[in-house]
C-alpha positions, -999 to 999 in steps of 0.1 A, spaced: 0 0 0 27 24 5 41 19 -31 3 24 -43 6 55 -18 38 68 -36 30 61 -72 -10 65 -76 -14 96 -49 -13 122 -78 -37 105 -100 -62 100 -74 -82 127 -66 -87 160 -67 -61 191 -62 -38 185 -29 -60 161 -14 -57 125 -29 -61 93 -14 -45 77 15 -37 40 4 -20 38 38 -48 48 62 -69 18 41 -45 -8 53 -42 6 89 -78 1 90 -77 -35 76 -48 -38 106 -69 -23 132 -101 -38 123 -88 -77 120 -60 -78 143 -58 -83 179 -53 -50 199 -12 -57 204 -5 -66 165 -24 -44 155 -8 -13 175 25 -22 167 18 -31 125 -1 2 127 26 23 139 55 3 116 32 14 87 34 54 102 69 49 105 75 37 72 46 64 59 63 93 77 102 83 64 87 85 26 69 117 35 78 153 41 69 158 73 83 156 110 89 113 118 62 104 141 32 119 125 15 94 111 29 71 131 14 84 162 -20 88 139 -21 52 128 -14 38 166 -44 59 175 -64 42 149 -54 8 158 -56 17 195 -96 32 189 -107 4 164 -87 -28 173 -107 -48 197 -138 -31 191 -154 -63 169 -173 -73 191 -197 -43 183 -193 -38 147 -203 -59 117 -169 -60 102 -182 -73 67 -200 -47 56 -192 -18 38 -204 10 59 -185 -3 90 -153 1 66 -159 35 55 -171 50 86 -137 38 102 -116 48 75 -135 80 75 -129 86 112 -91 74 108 -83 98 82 -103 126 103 -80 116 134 -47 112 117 -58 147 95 -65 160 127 -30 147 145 -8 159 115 -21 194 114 -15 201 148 18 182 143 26 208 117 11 237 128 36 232 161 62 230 138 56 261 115 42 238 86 9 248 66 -16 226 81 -41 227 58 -68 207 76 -94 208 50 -73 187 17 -66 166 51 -101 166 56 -111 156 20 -82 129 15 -96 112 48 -132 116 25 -119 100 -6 -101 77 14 -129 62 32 -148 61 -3 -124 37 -21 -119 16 11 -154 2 5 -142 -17 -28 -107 -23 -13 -115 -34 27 -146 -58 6 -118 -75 -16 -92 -78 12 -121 -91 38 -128 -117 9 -89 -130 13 -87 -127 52 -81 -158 56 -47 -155 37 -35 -131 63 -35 -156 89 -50 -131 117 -60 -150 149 -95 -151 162 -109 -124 187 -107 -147 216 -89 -135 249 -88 -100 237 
């Protein structure tokens, strides 16, 4: 996802806000995973996100974790087949993580600019729908355990 993230971010969508290949796969993390996995493949993808990227190291890292550490577990009381469950939590992933980096660059002198954050987490959470369907179709590839004992 972070190759899709590097080569197809200026082709999709619209102006300075495309979409956010990475947030899609922190929310297939967080919403399969167990809580500990899911924190720490969450905040590997920031990591590797934030090196690639021109902003401060930590951003999305610290963004993804709190994705993981809001969603993962939470299975129990969400229907995580269908396909509004996977855009409302990609939605309010990109709306935390859009919401963690502009403050993250705003402290830092950086142009926030909240509202193409605000849109990618928008056209993020709308091509999640097809993608989170497809990957939730080959779950049982990814060898995630079940929810028990979490």
């Amino acid at each position: 996802m972070l190759g899709l993230q590097i080569g197809l971010s200026e082709f999709v969508g619209t102006g300075s806000s495309g979409v956010n290949f990475v947030l899609i796969a922190a929310t297939f993390i967080a919403i399969n995973a167990q809580r500990d996995p899911a924190l720490i493949a969450c905040f590997a993808l920031g990591l590797l996100h934030d090196l690639v990227g021109v902003g401060p190291i930590g951003t999305y890292a610290l963004g993804y974790s709190c994705l993981a550490l809001l969603v993962a577990g939470s299975e129990r009381s969400l229907s995580v087949e269908h396909p509004f469950t996977h855009f409302i939590i990609t939605l309010f992933g990109g709306v935390v993580v859009a919401v963690i980096a502009s403050i993250v660059n705003w402290w830092h002198n950086i142009d926030a600019m909240l509202m193409s954050r605000l849109l990618t987490a928008f056209y993020s959470a709308l091509l999640a729908v097809p993608v989170l369907w497809g990957l939730s179709k080959l779950r049982r590839s990814f060898r995630f355990r079940s929810s028990v004992g979490r």
